[in-house]
N, CA, C and O atoms as a GROMACS GRO file, in nm:
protein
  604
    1UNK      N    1   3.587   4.372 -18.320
    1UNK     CA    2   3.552   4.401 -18.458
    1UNK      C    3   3.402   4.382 -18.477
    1UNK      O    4   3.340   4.293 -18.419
    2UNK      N    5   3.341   4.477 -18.567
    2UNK     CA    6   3.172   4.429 -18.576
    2UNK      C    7   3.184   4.341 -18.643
    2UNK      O    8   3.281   4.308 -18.712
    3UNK      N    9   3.071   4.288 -18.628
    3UNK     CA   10   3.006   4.149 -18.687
    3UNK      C   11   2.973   4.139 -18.806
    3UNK      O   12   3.026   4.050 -18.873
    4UNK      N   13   2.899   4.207 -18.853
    4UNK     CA   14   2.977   4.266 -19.028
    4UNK      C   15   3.082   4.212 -19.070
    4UNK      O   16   3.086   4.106 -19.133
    5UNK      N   17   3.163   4.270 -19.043
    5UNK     CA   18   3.344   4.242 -19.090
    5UNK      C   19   3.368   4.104 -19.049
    5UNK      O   20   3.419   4.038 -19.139
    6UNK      N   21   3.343   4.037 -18.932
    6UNK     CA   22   3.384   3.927 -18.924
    6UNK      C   23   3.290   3.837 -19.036
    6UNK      O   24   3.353   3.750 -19.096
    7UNK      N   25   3.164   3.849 -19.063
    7UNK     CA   26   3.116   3.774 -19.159
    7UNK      C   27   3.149   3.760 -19.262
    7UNK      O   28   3.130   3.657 -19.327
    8UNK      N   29   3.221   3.886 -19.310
    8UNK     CA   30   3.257   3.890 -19.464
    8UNK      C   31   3.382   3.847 -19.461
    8UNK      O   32   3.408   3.784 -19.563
    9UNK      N   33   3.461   3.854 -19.396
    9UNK     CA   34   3.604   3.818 -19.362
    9UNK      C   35   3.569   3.663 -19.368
    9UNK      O   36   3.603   3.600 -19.468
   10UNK      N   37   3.508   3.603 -19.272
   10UNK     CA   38   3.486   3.399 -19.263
   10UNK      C   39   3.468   3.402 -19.426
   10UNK      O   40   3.554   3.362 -19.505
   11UNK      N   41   3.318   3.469 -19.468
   11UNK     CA   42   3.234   3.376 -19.609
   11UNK      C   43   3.398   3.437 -19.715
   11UNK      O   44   3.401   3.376 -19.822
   12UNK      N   45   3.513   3.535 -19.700
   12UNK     CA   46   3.605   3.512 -19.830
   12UNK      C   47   3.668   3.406 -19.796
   12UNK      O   48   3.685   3.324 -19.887
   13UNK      N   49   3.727   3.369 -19.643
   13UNK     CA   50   3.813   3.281 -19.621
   13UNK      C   51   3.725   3.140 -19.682
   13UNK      O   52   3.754   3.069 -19.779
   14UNK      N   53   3.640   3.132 -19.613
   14UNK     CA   54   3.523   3.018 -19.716
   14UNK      C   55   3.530   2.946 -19.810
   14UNK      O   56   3.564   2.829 -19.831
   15UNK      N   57   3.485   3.048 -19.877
   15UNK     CA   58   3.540   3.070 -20.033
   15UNK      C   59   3.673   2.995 -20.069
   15UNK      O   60   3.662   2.896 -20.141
   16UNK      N   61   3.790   3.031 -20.029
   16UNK     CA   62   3.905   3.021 -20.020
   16UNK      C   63   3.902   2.854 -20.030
   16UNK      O   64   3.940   2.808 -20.138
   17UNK      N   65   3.869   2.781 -19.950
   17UNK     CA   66   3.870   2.682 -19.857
   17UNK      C   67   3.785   2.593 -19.986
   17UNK      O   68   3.834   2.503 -20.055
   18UNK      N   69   3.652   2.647 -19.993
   18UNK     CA   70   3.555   2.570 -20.077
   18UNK      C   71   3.618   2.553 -20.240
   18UNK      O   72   3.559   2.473 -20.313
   19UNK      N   73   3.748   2.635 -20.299
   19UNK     CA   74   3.764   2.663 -20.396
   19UNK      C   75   3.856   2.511 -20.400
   19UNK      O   76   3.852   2.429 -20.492
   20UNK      N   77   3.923   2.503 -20.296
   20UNK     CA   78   4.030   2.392 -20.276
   20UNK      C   79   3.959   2.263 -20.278
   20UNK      O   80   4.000   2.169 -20.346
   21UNK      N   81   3.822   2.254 -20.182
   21UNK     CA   82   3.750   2.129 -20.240
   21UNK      C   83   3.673   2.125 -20.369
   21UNK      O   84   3.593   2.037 -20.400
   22UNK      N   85   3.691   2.186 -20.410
   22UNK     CA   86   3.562   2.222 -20.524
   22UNK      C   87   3.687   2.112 -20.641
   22UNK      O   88   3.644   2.026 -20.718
   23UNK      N   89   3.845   2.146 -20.625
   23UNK     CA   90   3.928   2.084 -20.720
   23UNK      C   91   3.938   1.976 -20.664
   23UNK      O   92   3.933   1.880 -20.740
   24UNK      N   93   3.956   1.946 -20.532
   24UNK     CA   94   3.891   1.805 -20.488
   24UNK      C   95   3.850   1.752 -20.586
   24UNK      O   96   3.896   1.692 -20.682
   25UNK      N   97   3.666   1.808 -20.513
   25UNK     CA   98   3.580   1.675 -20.586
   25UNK      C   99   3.589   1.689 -20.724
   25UNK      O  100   3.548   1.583 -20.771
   26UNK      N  101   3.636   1.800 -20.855
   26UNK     CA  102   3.692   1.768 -20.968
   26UNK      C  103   3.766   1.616 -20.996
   26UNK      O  104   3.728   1.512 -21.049
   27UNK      N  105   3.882   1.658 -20.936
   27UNK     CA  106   3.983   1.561 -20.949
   27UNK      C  107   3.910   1.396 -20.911
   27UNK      O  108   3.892   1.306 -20.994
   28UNK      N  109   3.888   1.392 -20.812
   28UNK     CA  110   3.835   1.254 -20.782
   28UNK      C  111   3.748   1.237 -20.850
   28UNK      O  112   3.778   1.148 -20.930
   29UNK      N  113   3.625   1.283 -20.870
   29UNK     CA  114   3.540   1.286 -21.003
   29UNK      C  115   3.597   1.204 -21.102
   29UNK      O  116   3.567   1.087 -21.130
   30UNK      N  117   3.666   1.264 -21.144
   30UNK     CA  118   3.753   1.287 -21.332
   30UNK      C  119   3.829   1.112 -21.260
   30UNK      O  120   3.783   1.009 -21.310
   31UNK      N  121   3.895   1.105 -21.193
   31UNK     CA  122   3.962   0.972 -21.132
   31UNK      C  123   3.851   0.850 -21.079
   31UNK      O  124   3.883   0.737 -21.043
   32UNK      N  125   3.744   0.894 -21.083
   32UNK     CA  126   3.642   0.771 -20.992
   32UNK      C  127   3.559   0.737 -21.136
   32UNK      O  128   3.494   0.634 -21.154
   33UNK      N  129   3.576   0.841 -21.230
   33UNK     CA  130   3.455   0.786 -21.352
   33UNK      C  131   3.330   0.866 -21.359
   33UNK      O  132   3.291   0.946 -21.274
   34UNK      N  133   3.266   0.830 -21.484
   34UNK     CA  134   3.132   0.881 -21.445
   34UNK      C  135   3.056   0.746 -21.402
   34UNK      O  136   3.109   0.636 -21.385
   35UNK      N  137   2.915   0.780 -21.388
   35UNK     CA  138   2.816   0.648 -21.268
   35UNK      C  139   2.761   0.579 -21.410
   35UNK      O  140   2.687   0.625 -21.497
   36UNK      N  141   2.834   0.435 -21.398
   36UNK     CA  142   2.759   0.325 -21.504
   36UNK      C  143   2.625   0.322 -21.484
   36UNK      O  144   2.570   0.269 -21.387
   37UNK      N  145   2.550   0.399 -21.610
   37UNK     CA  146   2.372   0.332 -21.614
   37UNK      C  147   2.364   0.318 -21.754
   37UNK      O  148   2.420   0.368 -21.851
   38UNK      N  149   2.254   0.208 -21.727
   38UNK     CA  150   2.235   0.166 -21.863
   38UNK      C  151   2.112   0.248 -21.972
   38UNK      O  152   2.090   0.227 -22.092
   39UNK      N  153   2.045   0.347 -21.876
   39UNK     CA  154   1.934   0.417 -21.946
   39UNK      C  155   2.006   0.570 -21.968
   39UNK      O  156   2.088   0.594 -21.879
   40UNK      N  157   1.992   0.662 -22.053
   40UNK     CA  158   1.967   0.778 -22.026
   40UNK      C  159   1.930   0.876 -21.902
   40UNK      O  160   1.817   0.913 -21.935
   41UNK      N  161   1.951   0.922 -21.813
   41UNK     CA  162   1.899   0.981 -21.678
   41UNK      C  163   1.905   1.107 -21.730
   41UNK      O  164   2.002   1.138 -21.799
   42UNK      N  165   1.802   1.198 -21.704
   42UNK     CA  166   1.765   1.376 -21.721
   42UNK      C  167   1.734   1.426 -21.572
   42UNK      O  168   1.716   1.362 -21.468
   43UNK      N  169   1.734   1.533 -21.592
   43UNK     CA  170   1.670   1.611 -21.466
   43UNK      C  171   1.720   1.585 -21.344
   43UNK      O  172   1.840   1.605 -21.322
   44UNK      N  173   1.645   1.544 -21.259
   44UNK     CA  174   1.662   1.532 -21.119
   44UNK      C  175   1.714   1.384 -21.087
   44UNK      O  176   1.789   1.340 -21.000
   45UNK      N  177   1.640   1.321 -21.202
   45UNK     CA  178   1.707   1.195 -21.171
   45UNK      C  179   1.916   1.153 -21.203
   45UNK      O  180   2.005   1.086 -21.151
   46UNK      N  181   1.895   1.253 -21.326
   46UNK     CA  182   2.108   1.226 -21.330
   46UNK      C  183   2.160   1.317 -21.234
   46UNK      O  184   2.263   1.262 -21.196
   47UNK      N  185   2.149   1.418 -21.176
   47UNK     CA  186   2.171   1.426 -21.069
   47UNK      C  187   2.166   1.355 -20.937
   47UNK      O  188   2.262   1.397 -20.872
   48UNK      N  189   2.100   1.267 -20.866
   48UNK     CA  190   2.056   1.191 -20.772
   48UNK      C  191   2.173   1.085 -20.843
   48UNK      O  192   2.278   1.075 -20.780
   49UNK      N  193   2.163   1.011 -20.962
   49UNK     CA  194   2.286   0.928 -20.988
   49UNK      C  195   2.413   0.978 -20.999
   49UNK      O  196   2.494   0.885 -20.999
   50UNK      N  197   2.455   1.065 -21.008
   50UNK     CA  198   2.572   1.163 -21.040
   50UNK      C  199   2.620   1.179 -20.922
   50UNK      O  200   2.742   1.169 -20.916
   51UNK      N  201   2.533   1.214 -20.769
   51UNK     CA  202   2.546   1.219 -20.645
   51UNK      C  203   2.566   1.088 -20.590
   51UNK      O  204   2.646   1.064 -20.500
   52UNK      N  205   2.492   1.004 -20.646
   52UNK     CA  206   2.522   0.864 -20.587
   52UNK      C  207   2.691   0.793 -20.633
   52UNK      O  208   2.774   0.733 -20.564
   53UNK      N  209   2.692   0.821 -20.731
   53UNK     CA  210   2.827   0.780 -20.772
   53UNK      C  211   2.938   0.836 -20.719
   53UNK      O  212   3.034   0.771 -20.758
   54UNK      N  213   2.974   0.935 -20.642
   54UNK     CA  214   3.043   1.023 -20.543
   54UNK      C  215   3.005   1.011 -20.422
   54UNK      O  216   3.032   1.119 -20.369
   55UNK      N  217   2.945   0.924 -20.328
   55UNK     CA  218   2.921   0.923 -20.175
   55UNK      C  219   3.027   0.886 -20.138
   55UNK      O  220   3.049   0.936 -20.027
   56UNK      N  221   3.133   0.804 -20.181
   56UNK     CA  222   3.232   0.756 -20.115
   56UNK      C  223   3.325   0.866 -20.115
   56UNK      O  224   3.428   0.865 -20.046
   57UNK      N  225   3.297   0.946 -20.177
   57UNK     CA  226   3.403   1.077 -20.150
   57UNK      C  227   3.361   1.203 -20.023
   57UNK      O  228   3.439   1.288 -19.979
   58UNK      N  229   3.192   1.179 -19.977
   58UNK     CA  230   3.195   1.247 -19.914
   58UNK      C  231   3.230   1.284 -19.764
   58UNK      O  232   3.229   1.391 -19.703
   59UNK      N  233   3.273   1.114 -19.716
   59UNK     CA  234   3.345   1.170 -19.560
   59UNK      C  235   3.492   1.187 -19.597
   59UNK      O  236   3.551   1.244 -19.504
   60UNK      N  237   3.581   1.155 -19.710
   60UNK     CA  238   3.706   1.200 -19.725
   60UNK      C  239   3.677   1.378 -19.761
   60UNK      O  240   3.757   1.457 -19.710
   61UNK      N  241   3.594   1.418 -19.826
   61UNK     CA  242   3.571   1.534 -19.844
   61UNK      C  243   3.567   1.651 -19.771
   61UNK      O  244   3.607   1.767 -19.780
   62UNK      N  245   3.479   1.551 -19.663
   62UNK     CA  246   3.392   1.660 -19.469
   62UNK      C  247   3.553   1.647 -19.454
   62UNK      O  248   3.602   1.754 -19.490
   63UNK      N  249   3.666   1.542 -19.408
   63UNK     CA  250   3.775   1.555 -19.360
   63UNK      C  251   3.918   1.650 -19.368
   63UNK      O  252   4.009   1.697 -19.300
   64UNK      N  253   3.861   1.639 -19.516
   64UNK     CA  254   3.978   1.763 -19.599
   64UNK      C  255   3.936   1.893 -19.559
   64UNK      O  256   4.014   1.977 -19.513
   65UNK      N  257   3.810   1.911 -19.576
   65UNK     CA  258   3.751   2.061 -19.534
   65UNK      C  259   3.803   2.058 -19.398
   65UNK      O  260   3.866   2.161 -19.375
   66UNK      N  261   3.799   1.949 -19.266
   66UNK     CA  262   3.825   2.066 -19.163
   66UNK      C  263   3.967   2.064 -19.137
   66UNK      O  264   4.024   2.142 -19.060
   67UNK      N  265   4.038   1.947 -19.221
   67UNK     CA  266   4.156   1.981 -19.217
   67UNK      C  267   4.230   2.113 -19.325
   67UNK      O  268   4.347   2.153 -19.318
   68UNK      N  269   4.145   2.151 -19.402
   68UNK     CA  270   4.211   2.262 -19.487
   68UNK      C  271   4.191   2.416 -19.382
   68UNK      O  272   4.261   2.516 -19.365
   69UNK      N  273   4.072   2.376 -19.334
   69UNK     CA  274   4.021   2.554 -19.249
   69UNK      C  275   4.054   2.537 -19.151
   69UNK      O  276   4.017   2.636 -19.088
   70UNK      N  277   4.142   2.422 -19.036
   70UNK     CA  278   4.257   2.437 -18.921
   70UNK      C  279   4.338   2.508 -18.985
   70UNK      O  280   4.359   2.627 -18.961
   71UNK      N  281   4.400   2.432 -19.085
   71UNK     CA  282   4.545   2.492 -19.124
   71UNK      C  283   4.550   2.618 -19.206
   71UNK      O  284   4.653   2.684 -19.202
   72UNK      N  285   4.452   2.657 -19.278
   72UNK     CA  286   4.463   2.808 -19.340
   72UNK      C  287   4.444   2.888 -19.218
   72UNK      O  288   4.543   2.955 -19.187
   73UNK      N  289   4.331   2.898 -19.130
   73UNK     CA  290   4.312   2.946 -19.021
   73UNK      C  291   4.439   2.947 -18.938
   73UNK      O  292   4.499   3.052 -18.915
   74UNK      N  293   4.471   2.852 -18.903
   74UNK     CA  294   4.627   2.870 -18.791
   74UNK      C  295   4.758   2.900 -18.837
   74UNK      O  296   4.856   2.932 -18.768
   75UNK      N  297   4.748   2.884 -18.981
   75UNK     CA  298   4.878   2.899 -18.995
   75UNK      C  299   4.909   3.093 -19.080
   75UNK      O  300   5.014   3.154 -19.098
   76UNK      N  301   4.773   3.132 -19.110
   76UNK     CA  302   4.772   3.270 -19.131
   76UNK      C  303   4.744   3.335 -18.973
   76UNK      O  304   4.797   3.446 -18.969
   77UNK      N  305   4.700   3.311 -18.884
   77UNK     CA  306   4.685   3.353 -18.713
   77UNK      C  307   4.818   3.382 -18.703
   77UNK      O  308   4.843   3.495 -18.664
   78UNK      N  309   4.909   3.309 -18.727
   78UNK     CA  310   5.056   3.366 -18.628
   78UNK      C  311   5.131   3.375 -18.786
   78UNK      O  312   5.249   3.406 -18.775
   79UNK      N  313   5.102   3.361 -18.877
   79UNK     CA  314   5.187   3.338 -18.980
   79UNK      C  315   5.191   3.524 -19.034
   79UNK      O  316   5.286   3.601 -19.034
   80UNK      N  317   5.081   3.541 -19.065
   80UNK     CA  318   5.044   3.684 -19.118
   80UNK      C  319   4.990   3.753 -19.011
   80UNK      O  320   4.885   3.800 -19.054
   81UNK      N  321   5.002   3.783 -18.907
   81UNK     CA  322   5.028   3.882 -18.781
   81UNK      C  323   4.852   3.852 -18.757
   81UNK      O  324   4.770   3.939 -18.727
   82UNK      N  325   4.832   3.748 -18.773
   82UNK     CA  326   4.662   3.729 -18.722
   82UNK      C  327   4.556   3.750 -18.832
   82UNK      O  328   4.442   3.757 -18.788
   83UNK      N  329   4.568   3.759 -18.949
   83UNK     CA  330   4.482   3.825 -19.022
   83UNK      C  331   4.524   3.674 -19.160
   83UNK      O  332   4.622   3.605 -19.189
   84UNK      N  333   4.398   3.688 -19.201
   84UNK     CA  334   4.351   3.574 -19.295
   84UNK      C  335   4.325   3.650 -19.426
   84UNK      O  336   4.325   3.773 -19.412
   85UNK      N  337   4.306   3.609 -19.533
   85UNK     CA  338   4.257   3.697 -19.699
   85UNK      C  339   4.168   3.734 -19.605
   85UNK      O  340   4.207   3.838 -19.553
   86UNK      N  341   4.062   3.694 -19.556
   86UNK     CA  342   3.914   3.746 -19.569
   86UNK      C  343   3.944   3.898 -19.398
   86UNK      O  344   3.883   4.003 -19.382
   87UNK      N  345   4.043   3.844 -19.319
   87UNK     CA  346   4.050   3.957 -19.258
   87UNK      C  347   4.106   4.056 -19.286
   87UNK      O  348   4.076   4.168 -19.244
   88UNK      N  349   4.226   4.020 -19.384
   88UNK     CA  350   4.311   4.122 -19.402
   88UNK      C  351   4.216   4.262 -19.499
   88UNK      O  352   4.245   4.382 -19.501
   89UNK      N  353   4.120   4.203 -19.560
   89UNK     CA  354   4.007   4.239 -19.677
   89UNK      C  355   3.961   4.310 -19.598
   89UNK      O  356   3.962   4.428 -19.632
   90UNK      N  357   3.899   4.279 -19.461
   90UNK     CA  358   3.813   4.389 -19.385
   90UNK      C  359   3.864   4.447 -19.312
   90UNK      O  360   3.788   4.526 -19.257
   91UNK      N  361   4.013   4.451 -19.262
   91UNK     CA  362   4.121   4.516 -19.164
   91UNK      C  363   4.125   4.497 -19.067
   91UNK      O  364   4.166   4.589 -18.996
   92UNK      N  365   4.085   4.368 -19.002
   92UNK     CA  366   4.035   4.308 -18.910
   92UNK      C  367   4.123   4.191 -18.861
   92UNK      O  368   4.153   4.109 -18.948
   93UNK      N  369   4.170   4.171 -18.738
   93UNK     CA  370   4.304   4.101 -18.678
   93UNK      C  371   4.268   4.034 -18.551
   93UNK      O  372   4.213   4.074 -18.449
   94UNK      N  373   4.330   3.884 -18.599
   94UNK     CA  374   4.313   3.827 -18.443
   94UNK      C  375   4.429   3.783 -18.335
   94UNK      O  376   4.510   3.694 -18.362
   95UNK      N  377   4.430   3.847 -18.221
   95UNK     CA  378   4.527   3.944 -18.122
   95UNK      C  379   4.494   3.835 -18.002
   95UNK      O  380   4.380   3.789 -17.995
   96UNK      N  381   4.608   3.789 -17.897
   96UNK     CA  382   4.576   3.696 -17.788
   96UNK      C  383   4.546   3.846 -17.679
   96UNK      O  384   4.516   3.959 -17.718
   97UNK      N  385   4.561   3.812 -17.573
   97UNK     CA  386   4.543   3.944 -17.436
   97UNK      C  387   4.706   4.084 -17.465
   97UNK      O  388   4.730   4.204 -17.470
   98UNK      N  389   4.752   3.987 -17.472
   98UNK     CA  390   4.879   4.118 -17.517
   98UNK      C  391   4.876   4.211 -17.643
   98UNK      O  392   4.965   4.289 -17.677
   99UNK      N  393   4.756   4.187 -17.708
   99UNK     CA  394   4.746   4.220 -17.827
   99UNK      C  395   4.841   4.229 -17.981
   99UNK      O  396   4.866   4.305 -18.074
  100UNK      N  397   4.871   4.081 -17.923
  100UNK     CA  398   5.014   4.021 -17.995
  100UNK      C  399   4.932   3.910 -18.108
  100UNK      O  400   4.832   3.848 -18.073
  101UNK      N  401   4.981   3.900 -18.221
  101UNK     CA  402   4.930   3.781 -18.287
  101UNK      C  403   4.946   3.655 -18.204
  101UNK      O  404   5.049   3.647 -18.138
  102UNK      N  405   4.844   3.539 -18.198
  102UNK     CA  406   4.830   3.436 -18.103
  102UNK      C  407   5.007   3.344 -18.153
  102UNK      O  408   5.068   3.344 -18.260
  103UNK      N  409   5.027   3.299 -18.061
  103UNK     CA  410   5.150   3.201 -18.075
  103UNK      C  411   5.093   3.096 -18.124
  103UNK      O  412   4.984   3.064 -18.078
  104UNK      N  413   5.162   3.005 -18.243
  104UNK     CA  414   5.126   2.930 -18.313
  104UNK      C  415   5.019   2.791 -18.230
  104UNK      O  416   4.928   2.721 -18.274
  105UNK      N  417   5.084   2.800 -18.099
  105UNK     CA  418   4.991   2.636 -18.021
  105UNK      C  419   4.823   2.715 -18.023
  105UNK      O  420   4.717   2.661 -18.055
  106UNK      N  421   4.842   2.834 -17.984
  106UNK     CA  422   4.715   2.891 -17.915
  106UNK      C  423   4.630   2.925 -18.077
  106UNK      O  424   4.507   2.918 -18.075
  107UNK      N  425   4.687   2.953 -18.182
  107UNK     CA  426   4.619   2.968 -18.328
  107UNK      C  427   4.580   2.818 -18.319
  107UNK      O  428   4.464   2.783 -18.297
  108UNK      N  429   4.666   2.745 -18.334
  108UNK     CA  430   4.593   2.566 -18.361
  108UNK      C  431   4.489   2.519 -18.309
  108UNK      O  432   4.407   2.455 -18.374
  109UNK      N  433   4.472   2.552 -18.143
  109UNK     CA  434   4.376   2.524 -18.065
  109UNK      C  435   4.272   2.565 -18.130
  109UNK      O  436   4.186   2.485 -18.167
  110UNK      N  437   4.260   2.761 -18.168
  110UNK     CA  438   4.180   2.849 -18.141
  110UNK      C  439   4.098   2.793 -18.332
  110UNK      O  440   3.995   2.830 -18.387
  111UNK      N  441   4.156   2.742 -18.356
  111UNK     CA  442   4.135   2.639 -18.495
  111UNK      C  443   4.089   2.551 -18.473
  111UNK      O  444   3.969   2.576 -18.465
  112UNK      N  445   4.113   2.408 -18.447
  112UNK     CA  446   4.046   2.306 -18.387
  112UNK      C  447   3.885   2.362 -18.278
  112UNK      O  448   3.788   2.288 -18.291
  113UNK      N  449   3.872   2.455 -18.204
  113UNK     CA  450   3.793   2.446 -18.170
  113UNK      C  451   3.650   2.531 -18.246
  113UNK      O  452   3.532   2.534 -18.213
  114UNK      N  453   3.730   2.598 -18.368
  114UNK     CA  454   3.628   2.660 -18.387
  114UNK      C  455   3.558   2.580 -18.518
  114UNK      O  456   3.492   2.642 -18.602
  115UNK      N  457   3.581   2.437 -18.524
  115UNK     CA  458   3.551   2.340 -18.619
  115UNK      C  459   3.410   2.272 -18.543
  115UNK      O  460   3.306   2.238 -18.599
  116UNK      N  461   3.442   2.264 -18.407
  116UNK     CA  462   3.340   2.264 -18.294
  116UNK      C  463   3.254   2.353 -18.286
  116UNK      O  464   3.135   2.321 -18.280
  117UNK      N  465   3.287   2.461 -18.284
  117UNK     CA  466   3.150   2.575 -18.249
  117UNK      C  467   3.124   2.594 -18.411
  117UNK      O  468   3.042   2.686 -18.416
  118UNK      N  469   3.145   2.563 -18.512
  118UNK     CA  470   3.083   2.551 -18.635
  118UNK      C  471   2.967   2.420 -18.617
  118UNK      O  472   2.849   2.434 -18.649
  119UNK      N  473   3.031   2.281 -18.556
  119UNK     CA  474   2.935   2.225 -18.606
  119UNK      C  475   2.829   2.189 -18.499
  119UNK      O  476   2.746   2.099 -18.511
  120UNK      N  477   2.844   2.279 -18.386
  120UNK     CA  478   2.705   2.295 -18.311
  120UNK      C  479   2.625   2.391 -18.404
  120UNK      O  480   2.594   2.490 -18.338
  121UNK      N  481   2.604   2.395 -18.464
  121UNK     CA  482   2.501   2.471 -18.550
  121UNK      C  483   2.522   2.628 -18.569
  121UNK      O  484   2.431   2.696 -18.617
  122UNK      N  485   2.643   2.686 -18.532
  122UNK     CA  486   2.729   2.810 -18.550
  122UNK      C  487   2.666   2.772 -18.408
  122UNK      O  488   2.582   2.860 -18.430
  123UNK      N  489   2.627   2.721 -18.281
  123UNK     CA  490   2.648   2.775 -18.215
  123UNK      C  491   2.782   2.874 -18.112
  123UNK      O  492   2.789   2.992 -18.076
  124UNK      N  493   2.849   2.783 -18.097
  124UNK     CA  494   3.027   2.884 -18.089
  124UNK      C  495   3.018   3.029 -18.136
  124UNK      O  496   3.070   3.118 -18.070
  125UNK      N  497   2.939   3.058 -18.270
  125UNK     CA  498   2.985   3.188 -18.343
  125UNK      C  499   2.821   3.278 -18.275
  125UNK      O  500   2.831   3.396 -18.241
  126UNK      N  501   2.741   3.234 -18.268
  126UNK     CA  502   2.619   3.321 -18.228
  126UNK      C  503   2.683   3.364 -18.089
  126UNK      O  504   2.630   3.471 -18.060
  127UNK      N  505   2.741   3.341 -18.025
  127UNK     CA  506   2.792   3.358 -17.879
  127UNK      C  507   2.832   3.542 -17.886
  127UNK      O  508   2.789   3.632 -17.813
  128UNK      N  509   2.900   3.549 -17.971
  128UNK     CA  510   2.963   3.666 -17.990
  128UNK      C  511   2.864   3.750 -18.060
  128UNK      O  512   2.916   3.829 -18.138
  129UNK      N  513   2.713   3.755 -18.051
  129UNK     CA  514   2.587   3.865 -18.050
  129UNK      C  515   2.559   3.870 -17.924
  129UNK      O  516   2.498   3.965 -17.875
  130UNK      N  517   2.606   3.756 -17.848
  130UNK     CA  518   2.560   3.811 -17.709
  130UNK      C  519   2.685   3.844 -17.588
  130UNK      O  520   2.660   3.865 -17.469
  131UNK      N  521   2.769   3.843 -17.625
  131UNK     CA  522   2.885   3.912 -17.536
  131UNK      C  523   2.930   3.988 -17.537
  131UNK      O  524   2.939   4.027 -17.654
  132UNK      N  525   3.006   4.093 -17.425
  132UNK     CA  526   3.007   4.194 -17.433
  132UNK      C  527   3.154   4.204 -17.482
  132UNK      O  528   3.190   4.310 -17.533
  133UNK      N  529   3.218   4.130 -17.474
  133UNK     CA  530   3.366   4.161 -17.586
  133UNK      C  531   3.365   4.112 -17.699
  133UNK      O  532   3.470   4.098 -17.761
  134UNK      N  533   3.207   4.062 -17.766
  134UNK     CA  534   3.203   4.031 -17.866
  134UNK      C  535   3.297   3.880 -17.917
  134UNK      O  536   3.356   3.874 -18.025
  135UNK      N  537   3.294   3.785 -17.833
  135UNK     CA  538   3.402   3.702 -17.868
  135UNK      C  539   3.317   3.569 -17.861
  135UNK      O  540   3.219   3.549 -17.788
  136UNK      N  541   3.383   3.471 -17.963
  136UNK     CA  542   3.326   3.346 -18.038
  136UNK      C  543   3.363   3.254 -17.881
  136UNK      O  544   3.446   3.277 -17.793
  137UNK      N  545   3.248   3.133 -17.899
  137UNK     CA  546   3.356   3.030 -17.787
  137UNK      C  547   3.468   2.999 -17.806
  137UNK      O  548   3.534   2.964 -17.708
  138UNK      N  549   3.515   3.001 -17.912
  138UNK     CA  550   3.641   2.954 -17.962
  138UNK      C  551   3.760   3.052 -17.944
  138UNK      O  552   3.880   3.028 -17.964
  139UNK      N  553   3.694   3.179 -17.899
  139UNK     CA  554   3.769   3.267 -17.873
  139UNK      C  555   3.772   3.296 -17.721
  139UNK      O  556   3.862   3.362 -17.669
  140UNK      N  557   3.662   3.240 -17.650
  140UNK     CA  558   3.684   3.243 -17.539
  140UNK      C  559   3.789   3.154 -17.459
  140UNK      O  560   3.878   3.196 -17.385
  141UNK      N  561   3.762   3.030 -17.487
  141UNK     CA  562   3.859   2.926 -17.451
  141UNK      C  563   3.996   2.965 -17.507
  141UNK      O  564   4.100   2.917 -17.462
  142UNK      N  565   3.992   3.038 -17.589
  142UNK     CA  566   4.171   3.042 -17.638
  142UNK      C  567   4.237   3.176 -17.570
  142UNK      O  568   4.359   3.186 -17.555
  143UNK      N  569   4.130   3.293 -17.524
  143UNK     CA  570   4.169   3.380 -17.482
  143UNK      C  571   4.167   3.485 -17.568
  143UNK      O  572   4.154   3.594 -17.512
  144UNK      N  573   4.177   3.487 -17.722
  144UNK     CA  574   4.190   3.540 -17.836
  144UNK      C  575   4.091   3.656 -17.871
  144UNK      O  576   3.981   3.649 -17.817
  145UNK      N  577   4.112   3.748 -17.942
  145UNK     CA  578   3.973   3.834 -17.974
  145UNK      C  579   4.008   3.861 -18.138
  145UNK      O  580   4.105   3.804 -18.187
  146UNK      N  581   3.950   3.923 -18.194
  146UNK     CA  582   3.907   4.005 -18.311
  146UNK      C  583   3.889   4.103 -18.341
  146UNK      O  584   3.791   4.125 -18.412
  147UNK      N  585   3.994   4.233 -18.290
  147UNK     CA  586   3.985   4.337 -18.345
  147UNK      C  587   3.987   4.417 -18.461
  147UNK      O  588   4.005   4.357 -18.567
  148UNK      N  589   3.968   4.562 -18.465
  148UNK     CA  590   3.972   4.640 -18.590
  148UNK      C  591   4.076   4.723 -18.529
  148UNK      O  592   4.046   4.791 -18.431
  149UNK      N  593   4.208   4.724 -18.582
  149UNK     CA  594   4.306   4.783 -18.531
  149UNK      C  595   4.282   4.973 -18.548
  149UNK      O  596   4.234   5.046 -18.634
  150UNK      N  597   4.308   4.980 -18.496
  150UNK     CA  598   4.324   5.189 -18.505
  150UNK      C  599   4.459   5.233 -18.649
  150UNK      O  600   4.575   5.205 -18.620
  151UNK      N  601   4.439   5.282 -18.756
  151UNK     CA  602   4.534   5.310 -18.811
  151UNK      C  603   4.595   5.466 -18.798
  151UNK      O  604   4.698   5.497 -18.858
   0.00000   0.00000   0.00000
């Protein structure tokens, strides 16, 4: 699949994902309080306190995120014949060597690792500008690709 399509396909699934923490940090918000000060804060500064009063939410936060984009990711891979909102949007499908939707162990993996090649700095995902089947590390190790099916 071009690289195009796979971009726009990740940033809806994204989206998707970010919409779910976004009610997160609502909820815990609305449940943790607002940040006791005793002055008025404007500008940059109630922000910086507003942020400070929420740090304790932010490694439960990093955790939910990569546990929400394993499981949307793997469980639409074999669930919906390989295709995610954001692929199904660009017509774009991810297929093991038989060109079969991945079997649920090989979606989980191909999930878990691409939480890895995200947080080398996309390195995992730049891989696939320079290969010639166009495929992520995460797709290499799983065997998996990303096609644009023929209709």
């Amino acid at each position: 699949a071009p690289w195009w399509r796979r971009v726009i396909a990740f940033t809806v699934d994204a989206l998707g994902v970010g919409a779910v923490l976004a009610l997160y940090l609502l909820a815990a918000t609305a449940i943790a309080g607002r940040p006791a000060t005793t002055t008025h804060l404007t500008g940059i500064d109630a922000w910086v306190a507003r942020i400070h009063a929420i740090e304790h939410l932010v490694i439960p936060g990093l955790a939910l995120a990569a546990v929400l984009a394993i499981a949307y990711s793997a469980a639409f891979g074999f669930l919906w014949d390989g295709r995610t909102l954001g692929r199904r949007l660009m017509g774009i499908r991810l297929v093991d060597k038989t060109g079969l939707a991945p079997v649920p162990a090989r979606a989980i993996l191909r999930s878990v690792l691409a939480i890895f090649s995200f947080a080398i700095f996309l390195g995992g995902f730049w891989l696939a500008f320079f290969d010639r089947k166009r495929q992520t590390l995460h797709d290499k190790l799983t065997s998996t690709y990303l096609v644009q099916p023929m209709n």
